[in-house]
C-alpha positions as CSV (number, residue, x, y, z in Angstrom):
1,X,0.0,0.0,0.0
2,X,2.7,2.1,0.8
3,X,4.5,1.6,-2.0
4,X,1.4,2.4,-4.2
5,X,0.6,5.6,-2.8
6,X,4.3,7.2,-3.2
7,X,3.7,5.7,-6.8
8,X,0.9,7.8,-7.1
9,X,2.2,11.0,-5.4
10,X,5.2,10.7,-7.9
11,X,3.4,10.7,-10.6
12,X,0.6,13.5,-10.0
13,X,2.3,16.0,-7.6
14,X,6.0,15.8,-8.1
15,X,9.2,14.2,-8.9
16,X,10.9,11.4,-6.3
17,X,13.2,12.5,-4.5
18,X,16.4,10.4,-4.5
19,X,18.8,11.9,-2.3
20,X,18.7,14.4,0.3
21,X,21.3,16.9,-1.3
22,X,18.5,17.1,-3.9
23,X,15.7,18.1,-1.5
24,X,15.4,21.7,0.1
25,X,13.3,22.9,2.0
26,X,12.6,25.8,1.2
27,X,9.9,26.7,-1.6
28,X,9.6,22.9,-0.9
29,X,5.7,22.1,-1.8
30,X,3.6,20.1,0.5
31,X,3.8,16.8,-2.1
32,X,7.4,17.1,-2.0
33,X,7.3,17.3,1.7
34,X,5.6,14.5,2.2
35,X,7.8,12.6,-0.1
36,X,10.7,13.8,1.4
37,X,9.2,12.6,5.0
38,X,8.5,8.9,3.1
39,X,12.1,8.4,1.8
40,X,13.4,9.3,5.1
41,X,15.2,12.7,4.1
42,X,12.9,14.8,6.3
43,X,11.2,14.6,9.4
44,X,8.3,17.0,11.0
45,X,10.9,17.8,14.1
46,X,14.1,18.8,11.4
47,X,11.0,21.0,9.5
48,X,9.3,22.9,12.2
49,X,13.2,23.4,13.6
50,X,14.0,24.8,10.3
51,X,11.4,27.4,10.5
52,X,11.8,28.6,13.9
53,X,15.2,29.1,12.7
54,X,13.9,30.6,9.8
55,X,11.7,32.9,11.9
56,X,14.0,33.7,14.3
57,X,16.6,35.1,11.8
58,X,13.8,36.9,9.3
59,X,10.7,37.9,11.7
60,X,12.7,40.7,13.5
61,X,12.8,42.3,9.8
62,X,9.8,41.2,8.2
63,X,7.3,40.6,11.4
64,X,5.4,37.8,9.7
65,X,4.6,36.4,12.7
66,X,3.0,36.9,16.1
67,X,4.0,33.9,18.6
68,X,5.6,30.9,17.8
69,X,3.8,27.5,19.7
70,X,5.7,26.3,22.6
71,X,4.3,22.9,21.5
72,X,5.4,22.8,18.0
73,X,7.9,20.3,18.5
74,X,6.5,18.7,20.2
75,X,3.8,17.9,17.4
76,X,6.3,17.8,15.4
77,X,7.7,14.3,17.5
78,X,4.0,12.9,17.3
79,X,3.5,13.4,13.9
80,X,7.2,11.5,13.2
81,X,6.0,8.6,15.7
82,X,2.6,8.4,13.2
83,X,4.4,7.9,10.5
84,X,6.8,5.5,11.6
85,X,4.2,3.3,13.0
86,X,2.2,4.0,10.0
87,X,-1.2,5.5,12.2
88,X,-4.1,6.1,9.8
89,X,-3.7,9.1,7.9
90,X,0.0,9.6,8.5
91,X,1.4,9.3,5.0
92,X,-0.2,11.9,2.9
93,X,-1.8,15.3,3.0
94,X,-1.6,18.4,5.8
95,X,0.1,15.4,8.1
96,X,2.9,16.7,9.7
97,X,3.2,19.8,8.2
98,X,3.6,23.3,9.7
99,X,0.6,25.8,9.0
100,X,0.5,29.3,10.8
101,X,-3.0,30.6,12.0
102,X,-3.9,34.5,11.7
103,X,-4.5,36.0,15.1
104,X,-8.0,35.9,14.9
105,X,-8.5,32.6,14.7
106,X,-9.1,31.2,18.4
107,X,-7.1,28.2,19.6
108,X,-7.1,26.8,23.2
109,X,-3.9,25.8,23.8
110,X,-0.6,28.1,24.5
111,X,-1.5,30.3,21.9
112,X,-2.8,34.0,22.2
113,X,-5.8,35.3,20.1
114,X,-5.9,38.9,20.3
115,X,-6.3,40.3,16.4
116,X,-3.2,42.0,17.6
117,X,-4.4,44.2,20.3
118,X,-3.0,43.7,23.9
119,X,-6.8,44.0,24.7
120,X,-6.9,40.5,24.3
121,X,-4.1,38.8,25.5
122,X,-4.0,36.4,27.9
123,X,-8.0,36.2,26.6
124,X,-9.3,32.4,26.2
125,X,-11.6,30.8,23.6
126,X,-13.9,28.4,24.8
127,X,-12.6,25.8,22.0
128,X,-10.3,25.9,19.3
129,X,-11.9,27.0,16.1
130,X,-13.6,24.5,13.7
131,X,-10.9,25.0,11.2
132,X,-8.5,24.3,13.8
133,X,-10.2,21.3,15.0
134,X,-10.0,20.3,11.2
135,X,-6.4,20.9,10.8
136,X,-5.4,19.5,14.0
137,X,-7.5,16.2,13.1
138,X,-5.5,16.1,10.0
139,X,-2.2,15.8,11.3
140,X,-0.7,20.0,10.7
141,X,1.4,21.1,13.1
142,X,0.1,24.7,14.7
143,X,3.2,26.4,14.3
144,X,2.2,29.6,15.5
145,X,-0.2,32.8,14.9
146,X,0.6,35.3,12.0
147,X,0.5,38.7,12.6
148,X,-2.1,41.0,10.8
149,X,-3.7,44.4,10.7
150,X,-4.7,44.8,13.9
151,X,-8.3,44.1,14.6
152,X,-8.4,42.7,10.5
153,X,-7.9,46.2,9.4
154,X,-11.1,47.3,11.2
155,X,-10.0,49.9,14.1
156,X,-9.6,53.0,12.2
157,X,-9.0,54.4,8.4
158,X,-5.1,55.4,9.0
159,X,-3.4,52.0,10.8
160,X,-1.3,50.9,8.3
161,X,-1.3,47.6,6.5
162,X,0.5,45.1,8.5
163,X,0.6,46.6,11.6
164,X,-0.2,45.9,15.0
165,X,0.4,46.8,18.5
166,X,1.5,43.3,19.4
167,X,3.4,42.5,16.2
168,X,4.6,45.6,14.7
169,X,5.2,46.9,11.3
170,X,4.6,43.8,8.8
171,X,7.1,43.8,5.6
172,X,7.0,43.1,2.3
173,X,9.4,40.3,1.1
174,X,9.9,41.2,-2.3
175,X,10.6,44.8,-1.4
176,X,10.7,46.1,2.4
177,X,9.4,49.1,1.3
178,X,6.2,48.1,-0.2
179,X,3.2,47.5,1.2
180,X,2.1,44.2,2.5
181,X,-1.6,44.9,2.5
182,X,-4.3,43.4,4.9
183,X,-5.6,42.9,6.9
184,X,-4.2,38.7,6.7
185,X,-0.6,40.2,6.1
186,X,1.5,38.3,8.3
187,X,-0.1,34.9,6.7
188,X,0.9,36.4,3.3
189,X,4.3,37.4,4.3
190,X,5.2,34.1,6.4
191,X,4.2,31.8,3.4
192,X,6.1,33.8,0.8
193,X,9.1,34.3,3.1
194,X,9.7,30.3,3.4
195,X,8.8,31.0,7.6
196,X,6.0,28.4,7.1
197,X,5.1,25.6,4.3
198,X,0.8,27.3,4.5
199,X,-1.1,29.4,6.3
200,X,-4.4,30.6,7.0
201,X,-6.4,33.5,6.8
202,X,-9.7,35.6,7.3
203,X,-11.4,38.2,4.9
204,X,-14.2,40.3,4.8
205,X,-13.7,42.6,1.7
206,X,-10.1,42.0,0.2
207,X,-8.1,41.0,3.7
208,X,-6.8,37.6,1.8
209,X,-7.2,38.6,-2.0
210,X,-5.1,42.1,-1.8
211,X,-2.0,40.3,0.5
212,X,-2.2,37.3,-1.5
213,X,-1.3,39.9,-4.5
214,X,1.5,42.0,-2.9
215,X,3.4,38.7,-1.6
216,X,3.1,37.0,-4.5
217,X,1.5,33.6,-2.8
218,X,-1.7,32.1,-3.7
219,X,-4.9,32.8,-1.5
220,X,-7.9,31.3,-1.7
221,X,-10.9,33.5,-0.5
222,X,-14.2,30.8,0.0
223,X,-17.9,31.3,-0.4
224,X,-19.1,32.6,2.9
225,X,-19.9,29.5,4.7
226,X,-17.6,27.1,3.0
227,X,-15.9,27.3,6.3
228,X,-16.8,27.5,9.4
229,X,-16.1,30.9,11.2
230,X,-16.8,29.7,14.9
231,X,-14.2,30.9,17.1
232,X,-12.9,33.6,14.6
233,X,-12.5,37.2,16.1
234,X,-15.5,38.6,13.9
235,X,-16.0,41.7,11.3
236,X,-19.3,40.7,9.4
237,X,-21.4,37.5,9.5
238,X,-22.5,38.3,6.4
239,X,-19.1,38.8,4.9
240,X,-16.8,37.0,6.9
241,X,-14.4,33.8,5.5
242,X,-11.5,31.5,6.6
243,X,-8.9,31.3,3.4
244,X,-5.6,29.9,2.5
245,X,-2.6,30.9,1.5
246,X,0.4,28.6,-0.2
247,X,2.9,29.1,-2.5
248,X,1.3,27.0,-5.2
249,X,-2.2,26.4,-5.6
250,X,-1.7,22.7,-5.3
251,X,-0.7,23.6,-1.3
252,X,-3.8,26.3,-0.9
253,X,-6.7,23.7,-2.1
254,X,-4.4,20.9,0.5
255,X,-5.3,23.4,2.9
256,X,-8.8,24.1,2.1
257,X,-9.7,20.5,1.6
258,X,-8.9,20.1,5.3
259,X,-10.7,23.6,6.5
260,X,-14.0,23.4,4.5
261,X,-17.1,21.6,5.3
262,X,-20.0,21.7,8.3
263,X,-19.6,22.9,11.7
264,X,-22.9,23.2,14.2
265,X,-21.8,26.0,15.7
266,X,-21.6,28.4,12.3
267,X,-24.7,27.1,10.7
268,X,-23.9,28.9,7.5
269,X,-21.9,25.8,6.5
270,X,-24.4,23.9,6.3
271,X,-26.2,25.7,3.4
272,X,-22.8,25.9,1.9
273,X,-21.5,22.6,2.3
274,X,-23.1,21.0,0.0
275,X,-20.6,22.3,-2.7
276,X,-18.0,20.4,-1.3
277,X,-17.2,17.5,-4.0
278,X,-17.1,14.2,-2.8
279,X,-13.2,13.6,-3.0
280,X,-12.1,17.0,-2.2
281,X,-11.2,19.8,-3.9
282,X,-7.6,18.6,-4.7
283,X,-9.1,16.3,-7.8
284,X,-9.9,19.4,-9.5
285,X,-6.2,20.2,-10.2
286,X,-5.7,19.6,-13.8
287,X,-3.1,21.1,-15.6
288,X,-5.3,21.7,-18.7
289,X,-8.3,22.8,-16.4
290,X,-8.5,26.4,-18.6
291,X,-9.5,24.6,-21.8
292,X,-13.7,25.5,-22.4
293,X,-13.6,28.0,-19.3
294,X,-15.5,31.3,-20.0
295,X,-13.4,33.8,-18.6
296,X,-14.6,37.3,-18.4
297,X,-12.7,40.7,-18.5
298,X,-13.6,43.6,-17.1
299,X,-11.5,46.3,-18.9
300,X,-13.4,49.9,-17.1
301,X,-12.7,49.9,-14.1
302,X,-10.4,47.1,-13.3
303,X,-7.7,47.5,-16.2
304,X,-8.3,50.7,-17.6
305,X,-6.6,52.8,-14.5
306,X,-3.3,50.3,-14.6
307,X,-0.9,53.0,-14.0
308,X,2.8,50.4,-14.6
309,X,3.2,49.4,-18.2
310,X,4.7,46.1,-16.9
311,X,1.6,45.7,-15.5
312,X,-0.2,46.2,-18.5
313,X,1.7,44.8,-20.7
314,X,1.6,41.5,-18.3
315,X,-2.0,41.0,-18.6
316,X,-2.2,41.7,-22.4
317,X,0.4,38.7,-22.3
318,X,-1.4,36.9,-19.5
319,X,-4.8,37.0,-21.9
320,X,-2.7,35.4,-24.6
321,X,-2.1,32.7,-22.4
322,X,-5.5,31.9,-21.1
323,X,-6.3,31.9,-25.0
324,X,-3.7,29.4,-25.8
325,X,-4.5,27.3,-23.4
326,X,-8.4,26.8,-24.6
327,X,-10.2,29.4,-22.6
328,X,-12.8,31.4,-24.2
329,X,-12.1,35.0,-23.0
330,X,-15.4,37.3,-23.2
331,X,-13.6,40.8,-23.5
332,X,-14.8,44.2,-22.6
333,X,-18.2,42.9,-20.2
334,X,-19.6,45.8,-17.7
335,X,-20.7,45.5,-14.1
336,X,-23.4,47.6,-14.0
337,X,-23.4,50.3,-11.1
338,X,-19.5,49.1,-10.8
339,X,-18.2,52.6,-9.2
340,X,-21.2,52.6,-6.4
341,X,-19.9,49.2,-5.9
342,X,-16.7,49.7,-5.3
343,X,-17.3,52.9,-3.2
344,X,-18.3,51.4,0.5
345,X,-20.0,54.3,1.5
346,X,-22.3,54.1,-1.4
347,X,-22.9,50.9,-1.8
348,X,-24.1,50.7,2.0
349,X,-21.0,48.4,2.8
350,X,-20.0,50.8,5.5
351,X,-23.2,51.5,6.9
352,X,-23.7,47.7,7.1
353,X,-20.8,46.4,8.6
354,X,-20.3,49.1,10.9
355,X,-23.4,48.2,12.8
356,X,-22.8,44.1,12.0
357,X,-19.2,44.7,14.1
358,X,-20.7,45.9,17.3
359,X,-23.1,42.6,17.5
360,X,-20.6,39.9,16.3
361,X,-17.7,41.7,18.4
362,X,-19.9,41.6,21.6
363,X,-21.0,37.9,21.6
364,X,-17.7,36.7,20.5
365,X,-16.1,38.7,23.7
366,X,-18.8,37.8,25.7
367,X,-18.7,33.6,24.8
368,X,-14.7,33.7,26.3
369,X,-13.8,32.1,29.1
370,X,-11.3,34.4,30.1
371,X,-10.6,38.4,28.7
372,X,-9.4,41.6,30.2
373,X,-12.4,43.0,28.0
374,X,-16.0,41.7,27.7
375,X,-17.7,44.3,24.8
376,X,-16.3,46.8,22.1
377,X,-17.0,49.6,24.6
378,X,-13.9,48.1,27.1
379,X,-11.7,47.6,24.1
380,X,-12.8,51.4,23.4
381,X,-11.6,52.5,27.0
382,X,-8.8,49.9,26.9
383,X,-7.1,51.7,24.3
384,X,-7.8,55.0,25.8
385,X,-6.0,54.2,29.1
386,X,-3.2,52.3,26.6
387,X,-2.9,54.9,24.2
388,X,0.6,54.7,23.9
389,X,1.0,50.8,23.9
390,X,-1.6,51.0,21.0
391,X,-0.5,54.1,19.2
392,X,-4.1,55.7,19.4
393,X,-2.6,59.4,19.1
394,X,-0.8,58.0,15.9
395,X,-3.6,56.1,14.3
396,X,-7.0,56.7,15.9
397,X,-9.5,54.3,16.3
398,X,-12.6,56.1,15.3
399,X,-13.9,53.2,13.3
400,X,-14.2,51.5,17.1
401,X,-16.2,54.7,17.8
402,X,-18.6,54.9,14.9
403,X,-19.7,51.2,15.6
404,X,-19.9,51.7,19.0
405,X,-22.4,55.0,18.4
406,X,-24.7,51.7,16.3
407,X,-28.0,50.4,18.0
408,X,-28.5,47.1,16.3
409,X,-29.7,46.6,13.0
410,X,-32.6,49.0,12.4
411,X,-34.0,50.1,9.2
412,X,-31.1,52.5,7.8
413,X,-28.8,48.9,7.9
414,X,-31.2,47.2,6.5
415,X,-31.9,49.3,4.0
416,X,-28.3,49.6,3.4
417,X,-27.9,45.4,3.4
418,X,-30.9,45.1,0.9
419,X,-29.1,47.8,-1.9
420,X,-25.8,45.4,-1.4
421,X,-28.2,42.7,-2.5
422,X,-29.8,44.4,-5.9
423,X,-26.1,45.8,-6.4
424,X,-24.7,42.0,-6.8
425,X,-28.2,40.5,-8.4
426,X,-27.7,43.4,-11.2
427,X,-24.1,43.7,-11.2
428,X,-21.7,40.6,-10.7
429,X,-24.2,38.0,-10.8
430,X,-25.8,39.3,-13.8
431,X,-22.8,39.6,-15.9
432,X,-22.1,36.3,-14.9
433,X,-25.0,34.7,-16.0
434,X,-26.2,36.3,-19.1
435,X,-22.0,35.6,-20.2
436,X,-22.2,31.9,-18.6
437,X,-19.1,33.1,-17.4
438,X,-16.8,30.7,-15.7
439,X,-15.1,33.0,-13.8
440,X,-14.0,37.0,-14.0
441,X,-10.3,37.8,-14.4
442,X,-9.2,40.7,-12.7
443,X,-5.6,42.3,-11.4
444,X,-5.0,42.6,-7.9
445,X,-7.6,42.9,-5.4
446,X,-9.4,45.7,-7.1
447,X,-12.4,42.9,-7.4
448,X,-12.2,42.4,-3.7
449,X,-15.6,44.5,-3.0
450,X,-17.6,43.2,-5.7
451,X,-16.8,39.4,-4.1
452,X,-17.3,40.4,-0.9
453,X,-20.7,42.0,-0.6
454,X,-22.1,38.8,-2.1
455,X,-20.1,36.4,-0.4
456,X,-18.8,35.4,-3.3
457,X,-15.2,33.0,-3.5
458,X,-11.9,34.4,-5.5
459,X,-8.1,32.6,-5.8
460,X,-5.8,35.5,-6.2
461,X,-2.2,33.4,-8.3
462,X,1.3,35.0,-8.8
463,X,0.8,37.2,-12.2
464,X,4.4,39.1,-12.3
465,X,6.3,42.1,-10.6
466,X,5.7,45.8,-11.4
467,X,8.2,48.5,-12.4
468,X,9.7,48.5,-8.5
469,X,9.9,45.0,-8.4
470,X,6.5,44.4,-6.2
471,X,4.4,41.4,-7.5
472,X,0.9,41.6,-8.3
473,X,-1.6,38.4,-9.2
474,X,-4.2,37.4,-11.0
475,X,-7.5,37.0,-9.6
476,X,-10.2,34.3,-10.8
477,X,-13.9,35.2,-9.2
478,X,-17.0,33.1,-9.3
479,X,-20.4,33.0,-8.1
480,X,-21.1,30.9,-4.9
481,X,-20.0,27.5,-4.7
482,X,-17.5,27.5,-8.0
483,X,-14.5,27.0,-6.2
484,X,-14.3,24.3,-8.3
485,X,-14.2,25.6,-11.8
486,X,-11.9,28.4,-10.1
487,X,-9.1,26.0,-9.2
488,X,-9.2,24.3,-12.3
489,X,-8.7,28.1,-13.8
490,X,-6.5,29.1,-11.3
491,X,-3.7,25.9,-11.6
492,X,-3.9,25.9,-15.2
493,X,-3.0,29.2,-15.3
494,X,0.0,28.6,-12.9
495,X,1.1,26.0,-15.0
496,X,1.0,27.9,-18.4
497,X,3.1,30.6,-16.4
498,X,5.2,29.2,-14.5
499,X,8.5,30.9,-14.1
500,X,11.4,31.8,-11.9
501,X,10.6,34.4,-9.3
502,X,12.6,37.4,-7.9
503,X,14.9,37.2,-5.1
504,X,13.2,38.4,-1.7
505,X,14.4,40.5,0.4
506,X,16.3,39.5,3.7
507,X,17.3,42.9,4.4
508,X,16.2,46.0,6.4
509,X,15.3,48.6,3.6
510,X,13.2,51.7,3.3
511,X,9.4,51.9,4.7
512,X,6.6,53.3,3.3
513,X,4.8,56.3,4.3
514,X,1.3,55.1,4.7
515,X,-1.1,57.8,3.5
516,X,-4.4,54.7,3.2
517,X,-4.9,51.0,3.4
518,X,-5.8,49.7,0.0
519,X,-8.4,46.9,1.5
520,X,-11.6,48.4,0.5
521,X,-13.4,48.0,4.3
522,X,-11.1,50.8,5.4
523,X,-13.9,53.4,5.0
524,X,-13.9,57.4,5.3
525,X,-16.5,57.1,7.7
526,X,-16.7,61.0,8.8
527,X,-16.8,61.9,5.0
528,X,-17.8,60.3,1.5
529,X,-14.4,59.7,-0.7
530,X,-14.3,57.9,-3.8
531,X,-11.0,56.4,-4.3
532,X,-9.6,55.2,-7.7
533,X,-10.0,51.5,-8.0
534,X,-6.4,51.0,-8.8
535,X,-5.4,51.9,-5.7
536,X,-5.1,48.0,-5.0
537,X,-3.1,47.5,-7.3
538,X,-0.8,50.6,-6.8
539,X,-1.2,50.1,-2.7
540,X,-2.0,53.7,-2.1
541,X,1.7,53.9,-0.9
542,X,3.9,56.6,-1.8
543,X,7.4,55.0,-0.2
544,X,10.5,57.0,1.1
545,X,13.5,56.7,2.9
546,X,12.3,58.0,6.1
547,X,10.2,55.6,8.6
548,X,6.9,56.9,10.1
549,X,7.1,56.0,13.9
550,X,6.2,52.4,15.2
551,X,7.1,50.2,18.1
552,X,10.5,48.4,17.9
553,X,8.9,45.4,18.8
């Protein structure tokens, strides 16, 4: 038996391995992980110990991640005994391999979950969260928690991506002084840095999507319910998902194949569950998976404002590709009401998820078994009497305030929730239909509002590197449930382009002065402001030598 499944592995994931000098781990892929573990050239213990190392040399620059688990080895040691004694379930998949958890996503173990903010620490969740549960079942390691925009980019309009009060200032790899985006930066970062083989992540409008982009890793945004978000420090029911990140897509569907499916205690999933194909997700990567998919483009307002002619010229090439490889591209489509839908304030977004934060914020708080704060109104006056340990003269948290000023979900949020759904019925899922599109093809994260507001899934794949050297991606969108079609789309597409990427950095260079966050959920609440939709792509960064101020930490 064992002899036929490393058959098998050989011959759809990756080459055998013949001798350790030809094995390294880093950019290693899951498959060749697990091979490596079968021909006895790796172990769990000399991984995880290779990426503490890792950590402990990169993290102090790059800031990827938030706490390393004292019990990692330790995992590590069972998951090696497993396998040598052959346990069920031991000699493929997640088994034995490291995965780092965004900070919001509760574990009851060693582990903090605090979304960044000393608020919460030494705060404990009643369980670990479903997806935990589900990774833990299959045999990953918990290596740690990622760091992130603090409170998933939802405490006020100027924190910077990346940054935290816990973890610091998050860095690009590629290029230090570009942004990492957020608010699931420190899962981004980690994966593309080699500090961890996957991780996961949360988003509620562009917090896996937009990272994914600037780190050049894959992320995989689910339909809203797909997985379970019990035990996840909350934005918006309504809008809220557990994602992936890897450096292939092969390694992001691994991951979701172990995260997705029904939990009791988020009974979204089990509307959603059902689109779960019997086998898994990971039979859906076909290297020829583009040929007969009905890809849309977008050109006004997603390409049109591309202001980096490598950019440009990338996706003219990138077009050509999904051509030659059998896809039927549908060029020049409309969204209709696009610009109301990418403006939050417009749309209703804001006005929504504003109000939706203060009632999911309160009962998760309220459901711990242990926290220094029990509603949004002590993490309010926590911050006040911390000011300094939380920067609040530096970046405010008036986002905290306007939700807190909420009183449920009356008729103005209502109102606001029902125009989100006409905006999607006649926008996205209308151009969709009437195309029998496949999927919509988009740069960046730009597309990150459109998906969200519908809970709609997205895989955002390595496209190429801008003028500076910062990677964008690719993004394939669907309507609810196609994650399917969209990995077949996505891994065909990483196939026809696969190629060589840039050195990243490992060196301290020159920050960027933040001026906005380009996730779209960062709102001008005071004040309507219509931003440019390529400010995803671009990052709304202007960079410079000089660093704005943030803990040393």
């Amino acid at each position: 038996m064992l002899i036929i499944i490393v058959t098998i592995l050989s011959l759809f994931c990756c080459n055998t391995i013949t001798t350790a000098k030809e094995f390294s781990i880093k950019e290693a892929t899951i498959c060749e992980i697990q091979l490596a573990f079968k021909q006895n050239i790796l172990t769990s213990r000399k991984l995880v110990e290779y990426y503490i190392e890792e950590i402990q040399r990169l993290n102090p620059i790059l800031k990827g991640v938030i706490e390393v688990n004292p019990e990692s080895l330790s995992q590590a040691d069972k998951a090696d005994y497993e396998r040598r004694t052959k346990a069920p379930g031991s000699l493929f998949g997640l088994h034995g391999i490291p995965i780092l958890l965004k900070d919001n996503i509760g574990t009851k173990d060693k582990l903090n979950t605090t979304a960044g903010s000393f608020a919460l620490l030494g705060s404990v969740v009643p369980r670990d969260a479903a997806v935990v549960a589900k990774l833990r079942k299959s045999g990953a390691i918990i290596l740690g928690k990622a760091s992130l925009t603090e409170w998933a980019s939802f405490r006020s309009l100027t924190l910077p991506n990346g940054w935290s009060a816990r973890g610091g200032q998050g860095k690009n790899p590629y290029v230090l002084s570009a942004d990492p985006c957020g608010s699931s930066s420190g899962s981004a970062i980690s994966t593309s840095a080699n500090l961890v083989t996957v991780s996961v992540g949360t988003e509620t409008d562009g917090s896996i999507l937009c990272p994914a982009s600037f780190n050049s890793v894959v992320g995989i945004k689910p339909t809203v319910g797909l997985t379970s978000r019990d035990q996840v420090i909350p934005v918006s029911p309504r809008q809220d998902t557990v994602g992936c990140f890897g450096r292939s897509v092969s390694d992001a569907v691994y991951v979701l194949d172990v995260i997705a499916g029904i939990d009791y205690n988020d009974p979204t999933t089990t509307t959603w569950s059902k689109y779960i194909p019997q086998g898994g997700f990971k039979q859906y990567l076909k290297p020829y998976g583009l040929k007969g998919k009905r890809l849309g483009i977008v050109r006004n307002p997603f390409f049109d404002l591309l202001n980096d002619s490598n950019i440009t010229l990338d996706f003219e090439n990138h077009f050509q590709i999904l051509r030659r490889e059998g896809a039927i591209v549908v060029d020049n489509l409309e969204i209709s009401n696009v610009d109301t839908i990418l403006n939050p304030n417009k749309s209703g977004e804001a006005v929504a998820i504003v109000a939706e934060f203060k009632l999911s914020l309160n009962a998760y708080l309220k459901n711990l078994v242990v926290s220094p704060v029990r509603s949004l109104a002590d993490v309010i006056a926590f911050n006040d009497k911390n000011a300094d340990l939380e920067m609040i003269k530096e970046f405010g948290q008036e986002i905290f305030l306007a939700s807190q000023a909420t009183n449920g979900i009356g008729e103005t949020e209502k109102a606001a929730i029902g125009n989100l759904e006409t905006l999607t019925t006649q926008g996205f899922e209308k151009v969709m239909r009437d195309n029998e599109l496949d999927a919509l093809v988009t740069p960046g994260s730009v597309v990150a509002p459109v998906l969200a507001i519908g809970g709609f899934p997205g895989i955002n794949v390595p496209a190429g590197y801008d003028s500076n050297g910062v990677p964008f991606g690719i993004n394939f969108g669907g309507l609810k449930g196609s994650e399917a079609k969209l990995i077949e789309i996505a891994y065909g597409f990483e196939k026809a382009t696969m190629s060589s990427a840039p050195q990243r950095a490992t060196r301290v260079g020159p920050r960027c002065s933040f001026g906005f966050a380009p996730e779209r959920i960062k709102v001008k609440i005071l004040r309507l402001s219509t931003r440019s939709p390529s400010s995803a792509v671009n990052g709304g960064r202007s960079c410079r030598n000089d660093p704005p101020s943030s803990p040393s930490n």
